[in-house]
Steps between C-alpha positions, in 0.01 A plus 500: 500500500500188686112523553413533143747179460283310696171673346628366170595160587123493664357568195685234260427245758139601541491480086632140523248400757217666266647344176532139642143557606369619139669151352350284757119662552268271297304633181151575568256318312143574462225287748302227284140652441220232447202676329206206434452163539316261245284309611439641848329230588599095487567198629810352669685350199417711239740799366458837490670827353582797646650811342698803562845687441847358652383133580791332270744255706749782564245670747269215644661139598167367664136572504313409812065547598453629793223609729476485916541112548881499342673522133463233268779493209368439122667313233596773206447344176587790264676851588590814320556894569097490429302206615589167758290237437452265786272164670338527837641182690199205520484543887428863510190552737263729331509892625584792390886569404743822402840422308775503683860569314836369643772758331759371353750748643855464666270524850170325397139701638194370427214772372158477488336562210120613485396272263234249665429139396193297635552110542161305476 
């Protein structure tokens, strides 16, 4: 009797430790997907577009180009669930660039997109 006791009191503690775990787990939220870029070619200073699913403020906080020699963060002009419009800084060197996402998630990641922009 005394073994089933414990067996129970196991159990309701092992519940409490999986219930305080279900409250606290965060909610997963779908990855940003960037689709195309318009134009896929300019010049630093000029804007572009680039559209997708999930790119509203809720899911990215920064948008970066990036390519072997280091990130470079963008300004982002407009932003919804659809689209982020954004300008190349004025000092970008020209080269090739992919999109580079900072979540904005209780632990921030940064994600690569495969959307490509060339600076001239």
């Amino acid at each position: 009797m005394r073994i089933l006791k414990l067996a129970a009191v196991a159990l309701v503690l092992a519940g409490g430790v999986t219930l305080v775990r279900a409250v606290t787990d965060p909610e997963v939220r779908p990855t940003p997907i960037m689709r195309a870029v318009q134009p896929e070619t300019l010049k630093a200073g000029e804007s572009a577009t680039v559209t997708g699913e999930y790119l509203d403020k809720s899911r990215v906080a920064q948008l970066y180009l990036t390519n072997a020699q280091g990130d470079i963060k963008v300004e982002i002009l407009e932003q919804s669930a659809s689209a982020i419009k954004f300008r190349i800084p004025s000092k970008v060197p020209a080269a090739r660039y992919n999109l580079l996402v900072l979540l904005a998630d209780i632990e921030p990641k940064l994600v690569e997109e495969p959307t490509r922009i060339t600076v001239e």
